[in-house]
C-alpha positions as CSV (number, residue, x, y, z in Angstrom):
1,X,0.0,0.0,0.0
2,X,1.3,3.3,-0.9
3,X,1.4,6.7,1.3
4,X,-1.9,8.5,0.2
5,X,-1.1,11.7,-1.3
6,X,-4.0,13.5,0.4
7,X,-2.1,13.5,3.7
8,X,-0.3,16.6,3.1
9,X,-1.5,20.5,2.7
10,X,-1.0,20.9,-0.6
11,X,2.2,23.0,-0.4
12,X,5.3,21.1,-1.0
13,X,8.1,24.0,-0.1
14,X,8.9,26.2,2.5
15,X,11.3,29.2,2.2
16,X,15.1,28.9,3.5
17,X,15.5,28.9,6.9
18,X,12.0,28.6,8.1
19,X,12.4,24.6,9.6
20,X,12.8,23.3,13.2
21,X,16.4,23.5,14.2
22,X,17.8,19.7,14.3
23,X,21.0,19.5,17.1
24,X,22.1,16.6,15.1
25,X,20.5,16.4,11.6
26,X,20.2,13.3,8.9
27,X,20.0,13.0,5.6
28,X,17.8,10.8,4.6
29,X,18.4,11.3,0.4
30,X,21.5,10.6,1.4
31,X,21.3,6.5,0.8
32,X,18.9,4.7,-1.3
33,X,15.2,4.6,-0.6
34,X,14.7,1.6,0.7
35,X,18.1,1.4,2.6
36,X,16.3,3.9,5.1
37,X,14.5,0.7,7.1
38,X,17.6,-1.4,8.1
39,X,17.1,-5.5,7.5
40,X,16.3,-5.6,11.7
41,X,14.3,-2.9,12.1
42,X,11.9,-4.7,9.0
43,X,12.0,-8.1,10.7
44,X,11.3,-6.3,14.6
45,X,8.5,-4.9,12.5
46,X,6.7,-7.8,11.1
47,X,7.4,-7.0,7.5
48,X,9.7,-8.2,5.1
49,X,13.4,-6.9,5.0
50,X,13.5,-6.1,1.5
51,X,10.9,-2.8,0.5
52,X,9.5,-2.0,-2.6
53,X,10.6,1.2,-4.3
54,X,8.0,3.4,-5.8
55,X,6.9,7.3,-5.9
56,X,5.0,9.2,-2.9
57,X,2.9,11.4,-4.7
58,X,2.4,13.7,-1.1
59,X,1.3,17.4,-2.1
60,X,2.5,16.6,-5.4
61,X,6.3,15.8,-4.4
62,X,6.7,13.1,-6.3
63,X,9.5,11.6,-4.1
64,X,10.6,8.3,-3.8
65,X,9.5,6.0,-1.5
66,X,9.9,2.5,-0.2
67,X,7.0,0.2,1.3
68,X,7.6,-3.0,3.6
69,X,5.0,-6.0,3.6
70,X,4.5,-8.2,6.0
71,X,4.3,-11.4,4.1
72,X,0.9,-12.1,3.6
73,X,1.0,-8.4,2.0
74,X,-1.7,-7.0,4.9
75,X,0.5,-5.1,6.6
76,X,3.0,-2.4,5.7
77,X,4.7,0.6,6.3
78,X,6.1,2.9,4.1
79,X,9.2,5.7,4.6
80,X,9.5,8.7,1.9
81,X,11.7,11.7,2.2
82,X,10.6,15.2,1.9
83,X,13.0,17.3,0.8
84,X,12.1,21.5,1.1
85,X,9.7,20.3,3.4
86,X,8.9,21.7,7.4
87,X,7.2,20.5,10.3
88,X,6.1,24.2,10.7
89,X,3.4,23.5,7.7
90,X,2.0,20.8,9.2
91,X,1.7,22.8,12.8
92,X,-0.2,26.1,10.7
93,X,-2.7,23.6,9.0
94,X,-3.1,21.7,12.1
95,X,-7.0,22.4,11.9
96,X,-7.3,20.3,8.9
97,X,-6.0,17.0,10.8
98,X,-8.7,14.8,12.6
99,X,-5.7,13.2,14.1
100,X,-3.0,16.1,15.2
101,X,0.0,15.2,17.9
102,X,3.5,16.1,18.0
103,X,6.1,14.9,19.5
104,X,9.3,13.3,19.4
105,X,11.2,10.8,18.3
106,X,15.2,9.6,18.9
107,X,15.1,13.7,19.7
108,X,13.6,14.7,16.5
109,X,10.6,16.5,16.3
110,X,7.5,14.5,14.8
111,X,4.3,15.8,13.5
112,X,1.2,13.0,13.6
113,X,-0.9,14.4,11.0
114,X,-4.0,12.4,9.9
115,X,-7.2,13.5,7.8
116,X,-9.0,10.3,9.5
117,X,-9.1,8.6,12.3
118,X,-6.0,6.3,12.7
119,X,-7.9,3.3,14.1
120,X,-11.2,3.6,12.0
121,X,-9.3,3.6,9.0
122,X,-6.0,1.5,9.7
123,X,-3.9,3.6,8.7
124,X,-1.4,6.5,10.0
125,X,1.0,9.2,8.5
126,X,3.5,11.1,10.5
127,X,6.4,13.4,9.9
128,X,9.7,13.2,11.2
129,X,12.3,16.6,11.1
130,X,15.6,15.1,10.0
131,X,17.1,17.9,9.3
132,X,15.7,21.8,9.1
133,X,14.1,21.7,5.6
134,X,13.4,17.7,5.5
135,X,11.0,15.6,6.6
136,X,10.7,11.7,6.4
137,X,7.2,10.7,5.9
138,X,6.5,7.1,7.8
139,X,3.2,5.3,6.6
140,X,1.7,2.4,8.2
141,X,-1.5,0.4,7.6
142,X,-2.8,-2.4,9.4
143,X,-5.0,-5.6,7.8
144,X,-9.1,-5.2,7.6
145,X,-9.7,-7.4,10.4
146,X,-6.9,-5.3,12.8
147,X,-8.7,-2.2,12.1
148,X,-10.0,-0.8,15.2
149,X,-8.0,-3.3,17.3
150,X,-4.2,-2.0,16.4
151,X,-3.0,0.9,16.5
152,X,-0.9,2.0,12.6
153,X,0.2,4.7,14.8
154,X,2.6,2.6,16.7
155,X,3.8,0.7,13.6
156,X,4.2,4.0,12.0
157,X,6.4,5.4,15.0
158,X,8.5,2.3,15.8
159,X,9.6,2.2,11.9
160,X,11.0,5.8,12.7
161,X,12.3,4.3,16.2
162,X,13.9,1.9,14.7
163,X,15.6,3.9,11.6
164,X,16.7,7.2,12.4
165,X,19.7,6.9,14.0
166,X,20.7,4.2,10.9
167,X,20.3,7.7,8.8
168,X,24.0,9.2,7.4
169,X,24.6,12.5,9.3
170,X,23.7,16.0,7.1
């Protein structure tokens, strides 16, 4: 299952200088797609160690992205880059979320952004600030009959757990 692109606001850049400050930023473009998951991190999660590549269509980006199956192909979760891309746009549109929480993650700031309801759809997109002007888009969705009983929020979180500090330094 790929990330859907109505997650985001619609505006895919933010001007210089107007991101979080990161004490110790990645860079996720800096590796392949799907080298962002390491092999243990995938198997910890319940989905295969090998992703597929494809293209997140979020606000129109068209970035790469890499999706993780569990094998029976109901589960997955999904990492994408955002270059030119802030946590501050998600905070001023934060009305149009159903599903709205930041926090962090490793120390990174993370924005939980959702136009539905995480455990009615089985499904959950978040935002993680790896460096000032980049964000790491983590998708997860859980099987029909887990909907409303887990949570894609935590799958969606633990991928980032168990990634970010795998990330090359900016």
């Amino acid at each position: 299952m790929q990330p859907p692109a109505t997650e985001g606001s619609g505006d895919s850049t933010t001007p210089a200088g107007s991101g979080e400050r990161i004490a110790n930023p990645k860079d996720a473009t800096a590796v392949g797609v799907c080298e962002l998951l390491p092999a243990e991190a995938a198997s910890e999660l319940g989905v295969q160690q090998q992703g597929e590549k494809s293209t997140n269509e979020l606000g129109g980006s068209g970035t790469p992205a890499c999706t993780w199956e569990s094998r029976d192909g109901l589960t997955s979760v999904a990492l994408s880059p955002a270059p030119d891309r802030s946590v501050r746009i998600y905070r001023k549109n934060r009305s149009q979320y159903v599903d709205y929480e930041e926090f962090e993650v490793g120390g990174y700031p993370v924005v939980r952004a959702n136009k539905v309801k995480p455990m009615e759809s089985g499904s959950c997109g978040m935002f993680i600030a790896a460096q000032e002007n980049q964000l790491v888009q983590s998708f997860a969705a859980v099987p029909a009959e887990q909907v409303g009983k887990s949570d894609p929020c935590s799958l969606a979180e633990k991928a980032l757990e168990l990634s970010v500090s795998s990330w090359p330094d900016a």
